[in-house]
C-alpha positions as CSV (number, residue, x, y, z in Angstrom):
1,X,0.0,0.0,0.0
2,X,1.1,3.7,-0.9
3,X,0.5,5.0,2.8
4,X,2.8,2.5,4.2
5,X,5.5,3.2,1.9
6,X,5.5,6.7,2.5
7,X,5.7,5.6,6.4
8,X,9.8,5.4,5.7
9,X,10.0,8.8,4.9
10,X,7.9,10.5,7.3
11,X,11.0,11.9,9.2
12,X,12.3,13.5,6.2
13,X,8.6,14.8,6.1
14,X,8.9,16.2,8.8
15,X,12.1,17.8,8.7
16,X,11.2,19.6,5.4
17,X,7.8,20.7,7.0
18,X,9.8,22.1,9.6
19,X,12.1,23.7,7.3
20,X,9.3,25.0,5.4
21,X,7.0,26.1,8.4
22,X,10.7,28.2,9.3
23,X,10.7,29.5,5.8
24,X,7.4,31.0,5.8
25,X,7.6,32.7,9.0
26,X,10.4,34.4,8.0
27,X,8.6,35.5,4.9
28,X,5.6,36.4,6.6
29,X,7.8,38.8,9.4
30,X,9.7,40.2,6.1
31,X,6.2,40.8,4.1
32,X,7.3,38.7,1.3
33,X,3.8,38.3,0.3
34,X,2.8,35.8,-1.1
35,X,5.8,33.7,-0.7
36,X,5.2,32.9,2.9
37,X,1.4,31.1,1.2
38,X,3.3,29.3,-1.5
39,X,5.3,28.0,1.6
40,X,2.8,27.4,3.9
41,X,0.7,25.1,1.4
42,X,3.1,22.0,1.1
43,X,3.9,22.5,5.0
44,X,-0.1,21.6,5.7
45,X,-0.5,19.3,3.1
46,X,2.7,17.2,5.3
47,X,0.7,17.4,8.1
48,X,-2.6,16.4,6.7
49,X,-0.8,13.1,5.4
50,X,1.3,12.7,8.6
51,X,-2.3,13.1,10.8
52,X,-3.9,10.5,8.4
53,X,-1.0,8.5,9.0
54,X,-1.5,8.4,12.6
55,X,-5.2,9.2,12.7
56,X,-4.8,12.5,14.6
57,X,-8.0,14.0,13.5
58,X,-8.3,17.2,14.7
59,X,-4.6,18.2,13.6
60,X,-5.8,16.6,10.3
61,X,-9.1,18.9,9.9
62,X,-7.0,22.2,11.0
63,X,-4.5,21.4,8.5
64,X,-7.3,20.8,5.9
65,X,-9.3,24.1,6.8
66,X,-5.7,26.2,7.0
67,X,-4.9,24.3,3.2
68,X,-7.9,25.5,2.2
69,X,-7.8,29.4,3.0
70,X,-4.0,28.8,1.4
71,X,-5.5,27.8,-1.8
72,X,-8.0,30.3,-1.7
73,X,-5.5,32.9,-1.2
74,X,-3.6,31.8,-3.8
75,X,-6.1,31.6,-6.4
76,X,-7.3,35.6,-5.5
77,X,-3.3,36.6,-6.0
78,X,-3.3,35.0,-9.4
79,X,-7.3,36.2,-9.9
80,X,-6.8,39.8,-8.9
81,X,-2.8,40.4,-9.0
């Protein structure tokens, strides 16, 4: 099964979520809009598969709602920028 491959690699996951979650604070604090929502998109979508993974489903539905106001946002920068 796909899931349980993708097991192996969940600390590299992690690592680049947390490089990526690091990334996109330090665009948001330098106003680097909308870098910091490009960033922020793949760092939630890690941590919706790594909640699945484990069934954490609360961390799973924040990550989904925040995902979603990402790709909102992104869509209206492309829409209206």
């Amino acid at each position: 099964m796909a899931v349980v491959r993708l097991a192996a690699y969940e600390p590299l996951l992690k690592n680049i979520a947390l490089g990526l979650g690091v990334l996109s604070t330090v665009a948001i604090v330098q106003n680097w809009y909308p870098l910091n929502m490009f960033l922020s998109l793949p760092f939630c979508m890690i941590w919706i598969y790594v909640a699945w993974l484990h069934t954490e489903r609360q961390l799973k539905w924040v990550n989904i709602l925040f995902a979603g106001f990402y790709v909102y946002g992104i869509g209206r920068y492309f829409l209206i920028g």
